[in-house]
TORVOSE-62336 format. One record per atom (N, C-alpha, C): residue in one letter; chain; atom name; residue number from 1; y, z, x. Coordinates in steps of 0.001 Angstrom, whole numbers, padded with zeros to 6 digits. Atoms other than C-alpha are relative to their C-alpha. Layout:
BEGIN
A_A_CA_NUM_Y_Z_X
...
This chain:
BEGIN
X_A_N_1_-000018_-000873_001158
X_A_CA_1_018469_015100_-009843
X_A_C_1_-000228_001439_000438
X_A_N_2_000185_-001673_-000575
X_A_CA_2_017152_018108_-008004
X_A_C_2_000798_000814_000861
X_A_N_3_-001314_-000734_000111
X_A_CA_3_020418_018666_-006401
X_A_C_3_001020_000160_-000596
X_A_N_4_-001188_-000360_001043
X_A_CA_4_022578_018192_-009127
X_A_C_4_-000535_001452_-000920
X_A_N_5_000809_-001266_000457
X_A_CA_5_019975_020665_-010772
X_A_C_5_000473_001091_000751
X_A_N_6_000169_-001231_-000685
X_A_CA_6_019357_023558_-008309
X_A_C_6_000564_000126_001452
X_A_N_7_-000467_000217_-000523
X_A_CA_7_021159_022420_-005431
X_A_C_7_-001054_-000353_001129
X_A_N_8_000483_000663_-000876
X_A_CA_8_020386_021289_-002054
X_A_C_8_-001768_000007_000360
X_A_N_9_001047_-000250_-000019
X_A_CA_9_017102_022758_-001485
X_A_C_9_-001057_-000537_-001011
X_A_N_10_000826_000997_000664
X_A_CA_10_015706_021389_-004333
X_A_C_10_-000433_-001423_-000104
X_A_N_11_-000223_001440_-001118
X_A_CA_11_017050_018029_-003006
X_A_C_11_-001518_-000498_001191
X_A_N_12_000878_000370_-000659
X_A_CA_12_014662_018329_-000254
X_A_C_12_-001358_000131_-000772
X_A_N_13_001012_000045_000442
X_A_CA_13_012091_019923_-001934
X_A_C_13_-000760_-001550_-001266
X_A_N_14_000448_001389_000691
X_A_CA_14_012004_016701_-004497
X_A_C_14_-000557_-001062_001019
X_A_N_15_000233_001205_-000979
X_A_CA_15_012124_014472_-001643
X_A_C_15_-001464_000487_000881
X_A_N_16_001234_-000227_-000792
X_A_CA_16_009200_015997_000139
X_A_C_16_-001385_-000403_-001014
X_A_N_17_000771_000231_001013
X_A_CA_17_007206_016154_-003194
X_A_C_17_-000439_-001450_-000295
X_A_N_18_-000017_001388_-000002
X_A_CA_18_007688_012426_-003780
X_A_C_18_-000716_-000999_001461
X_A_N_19_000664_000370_-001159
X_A_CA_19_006624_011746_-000024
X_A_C_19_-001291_-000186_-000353
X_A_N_20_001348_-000404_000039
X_A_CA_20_003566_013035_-000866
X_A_C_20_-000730_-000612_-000669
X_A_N_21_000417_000992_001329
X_A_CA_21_002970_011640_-004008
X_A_C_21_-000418_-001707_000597
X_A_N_22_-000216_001268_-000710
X_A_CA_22_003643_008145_-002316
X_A_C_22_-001214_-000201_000853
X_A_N_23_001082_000316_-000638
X_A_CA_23_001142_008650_000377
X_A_C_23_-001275_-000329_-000570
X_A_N_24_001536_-000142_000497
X_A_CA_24_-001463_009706_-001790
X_A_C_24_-000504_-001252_-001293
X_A_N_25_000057_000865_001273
X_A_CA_25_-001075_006674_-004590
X_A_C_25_-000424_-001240_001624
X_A_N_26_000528_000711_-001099
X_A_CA_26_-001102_004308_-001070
X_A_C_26_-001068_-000114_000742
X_A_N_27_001035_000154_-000511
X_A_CA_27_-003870_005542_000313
X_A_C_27_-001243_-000309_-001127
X_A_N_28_000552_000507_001294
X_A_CA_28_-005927_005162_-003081
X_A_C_28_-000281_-001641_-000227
X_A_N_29_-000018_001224_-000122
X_A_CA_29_-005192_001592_-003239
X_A_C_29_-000306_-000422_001007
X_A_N_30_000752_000375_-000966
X_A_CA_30_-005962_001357_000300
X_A_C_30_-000778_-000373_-000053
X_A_N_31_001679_000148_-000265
X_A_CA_31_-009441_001623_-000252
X_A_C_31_-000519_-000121_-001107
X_A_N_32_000510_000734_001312
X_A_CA_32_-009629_000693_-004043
X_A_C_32_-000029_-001628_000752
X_A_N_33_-000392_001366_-000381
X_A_CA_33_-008114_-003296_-002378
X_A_C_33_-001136_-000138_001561
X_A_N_34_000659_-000069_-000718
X_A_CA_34_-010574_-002621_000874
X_A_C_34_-001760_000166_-000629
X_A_N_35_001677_000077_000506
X_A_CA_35_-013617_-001814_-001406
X_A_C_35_-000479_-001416_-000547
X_A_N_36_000414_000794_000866
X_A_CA_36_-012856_-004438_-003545
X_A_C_36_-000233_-001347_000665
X_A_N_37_000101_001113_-000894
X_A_CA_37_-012517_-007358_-001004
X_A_C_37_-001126_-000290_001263
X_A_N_38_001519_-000077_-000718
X_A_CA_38_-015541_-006019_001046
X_A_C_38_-001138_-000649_-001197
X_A_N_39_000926_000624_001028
X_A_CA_39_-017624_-006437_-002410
X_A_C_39_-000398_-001617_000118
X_A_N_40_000361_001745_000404
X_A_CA_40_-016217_-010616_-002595
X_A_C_40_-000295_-000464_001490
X_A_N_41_000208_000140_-001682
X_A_CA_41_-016555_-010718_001643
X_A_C_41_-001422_000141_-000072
X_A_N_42_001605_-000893_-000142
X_A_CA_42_-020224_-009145_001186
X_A_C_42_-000914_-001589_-000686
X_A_N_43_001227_000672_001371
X_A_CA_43_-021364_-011955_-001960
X_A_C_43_000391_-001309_000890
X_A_N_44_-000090_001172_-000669
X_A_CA_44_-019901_-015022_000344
X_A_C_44_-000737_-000357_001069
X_A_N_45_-000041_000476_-001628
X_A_CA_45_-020864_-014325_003876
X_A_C_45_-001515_000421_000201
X_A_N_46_001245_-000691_000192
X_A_CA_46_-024307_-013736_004992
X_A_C_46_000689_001399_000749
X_A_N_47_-000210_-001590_-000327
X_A_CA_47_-025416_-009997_005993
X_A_C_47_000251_000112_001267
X_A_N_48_-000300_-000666_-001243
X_A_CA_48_-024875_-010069_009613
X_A_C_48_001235_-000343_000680
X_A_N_49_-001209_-000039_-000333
X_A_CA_49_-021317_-010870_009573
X_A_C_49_000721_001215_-001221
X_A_N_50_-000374_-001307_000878
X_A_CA_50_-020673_-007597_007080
X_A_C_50_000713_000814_000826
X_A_N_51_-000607_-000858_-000675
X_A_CA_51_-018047_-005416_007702
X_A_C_51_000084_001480_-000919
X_A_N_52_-000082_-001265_000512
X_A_CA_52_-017834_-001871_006782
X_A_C_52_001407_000240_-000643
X_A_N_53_-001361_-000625_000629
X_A_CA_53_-015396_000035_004393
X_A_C_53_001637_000451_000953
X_A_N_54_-001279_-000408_-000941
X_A_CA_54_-013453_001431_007515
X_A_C_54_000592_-001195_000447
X_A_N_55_-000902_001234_-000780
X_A_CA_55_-012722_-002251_009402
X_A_C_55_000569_-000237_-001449
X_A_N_56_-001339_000490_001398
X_A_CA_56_-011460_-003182_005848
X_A_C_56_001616_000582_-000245
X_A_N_57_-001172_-000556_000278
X_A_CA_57_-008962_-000385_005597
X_A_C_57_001008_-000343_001439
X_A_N_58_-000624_000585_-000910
X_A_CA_58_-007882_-001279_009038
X_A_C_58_000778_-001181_-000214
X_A_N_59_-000556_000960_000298
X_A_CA_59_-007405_-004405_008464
X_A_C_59_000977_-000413_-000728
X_A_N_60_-001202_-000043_001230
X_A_CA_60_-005230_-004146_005100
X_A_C_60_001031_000926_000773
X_A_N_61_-001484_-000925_-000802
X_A_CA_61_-003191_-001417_007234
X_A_C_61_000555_-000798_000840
X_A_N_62_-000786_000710_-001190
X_A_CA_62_-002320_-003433_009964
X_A_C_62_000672_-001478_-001179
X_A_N_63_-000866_001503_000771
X_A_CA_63_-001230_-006922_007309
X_A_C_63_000930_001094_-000515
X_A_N_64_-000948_-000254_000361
X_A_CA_64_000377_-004415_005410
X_A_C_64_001236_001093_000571
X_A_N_65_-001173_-001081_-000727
X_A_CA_65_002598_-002096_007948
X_A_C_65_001084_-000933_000445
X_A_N_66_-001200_000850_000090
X_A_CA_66_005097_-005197_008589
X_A_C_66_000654_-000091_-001290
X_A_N_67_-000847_-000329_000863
X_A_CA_67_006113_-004840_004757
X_A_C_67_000488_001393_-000347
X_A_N_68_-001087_-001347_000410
X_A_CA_68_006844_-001335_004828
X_A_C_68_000756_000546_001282
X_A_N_69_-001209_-000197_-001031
X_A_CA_69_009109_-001527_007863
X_A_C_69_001291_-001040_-000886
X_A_N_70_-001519_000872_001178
X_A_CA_70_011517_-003821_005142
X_A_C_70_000422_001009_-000292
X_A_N_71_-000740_-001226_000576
X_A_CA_71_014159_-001263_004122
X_A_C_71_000661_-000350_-001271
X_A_N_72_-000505_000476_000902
X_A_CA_72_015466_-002843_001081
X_A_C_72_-000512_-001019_-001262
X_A_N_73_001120_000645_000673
X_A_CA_73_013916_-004665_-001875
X_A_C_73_000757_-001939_-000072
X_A_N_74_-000145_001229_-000337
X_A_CA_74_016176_-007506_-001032
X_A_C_74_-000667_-000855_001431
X_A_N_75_000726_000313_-001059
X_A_CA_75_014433_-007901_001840
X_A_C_75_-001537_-000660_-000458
X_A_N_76_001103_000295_000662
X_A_CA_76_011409_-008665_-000226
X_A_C_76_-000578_-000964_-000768
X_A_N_77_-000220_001369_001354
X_A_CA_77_012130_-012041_-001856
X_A_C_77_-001053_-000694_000880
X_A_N_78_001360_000874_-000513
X_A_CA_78_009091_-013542_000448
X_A_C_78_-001416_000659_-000895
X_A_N_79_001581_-000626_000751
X_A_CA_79_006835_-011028_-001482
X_A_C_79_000291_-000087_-001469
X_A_N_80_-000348_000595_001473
X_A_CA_80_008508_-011938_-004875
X_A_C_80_-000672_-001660_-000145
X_A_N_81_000959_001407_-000116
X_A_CA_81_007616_-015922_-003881
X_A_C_81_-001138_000202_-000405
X_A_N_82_001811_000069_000199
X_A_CA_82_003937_-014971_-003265
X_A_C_82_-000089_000113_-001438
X_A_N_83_000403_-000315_001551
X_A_CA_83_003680_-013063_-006526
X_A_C_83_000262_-001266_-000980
X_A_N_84_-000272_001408_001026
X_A_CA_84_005438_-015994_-008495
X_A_C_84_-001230_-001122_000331
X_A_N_85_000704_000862_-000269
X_A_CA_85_002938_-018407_-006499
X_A_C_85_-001559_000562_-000209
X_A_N_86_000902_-000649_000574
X_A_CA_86_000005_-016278_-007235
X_A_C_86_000035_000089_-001547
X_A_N_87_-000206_000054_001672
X_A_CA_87_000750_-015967_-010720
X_A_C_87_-000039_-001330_-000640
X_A_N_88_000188_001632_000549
X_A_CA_88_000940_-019547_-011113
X_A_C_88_-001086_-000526_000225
């Protein structure tokens, strides 16, 4: 839309904007899904197998950097399964 708008430059400039945006909604959830799984990790396990906020975000980064090397959302029908099997 922002080069049919104002032409190319705006093009990028959208696309950079949106980058950004993206990171910053990802990293958010990072460590909302890292807080929140330390919390049910914390009430199960005793205290001297506790892991800190940082190994958490690690951890969720590294499971989740093999789905965002998928380039396509057809590529994604193993993470459609889960959800359906989670949901059920």
């Amino acid at each position: 839309i922002g080069e049919k708008g104002c032409g190319i430059w705006m093009k990028y400039l959208c696309s950079f904007l949106m980058d950004i945006q993206l990171f910053g909604v990802c990293v958010v959830f990072l460590i909302f899904m890292s807080e929140s799984l330390k919390e049910i990790y914390d009430s199960f396990i005793p205290e001297q197998y506790h892991f800190g906020i940082c190994l958490w975000i690690i951890i969720f980064g590294i499971i989740l950097i093999p789905l965002s090397l998928l380039g396509s959302p057809a590529e994604f029908k193993i993470v459609a399964y889960a959800a359906m099997l989670c949901t059920g």
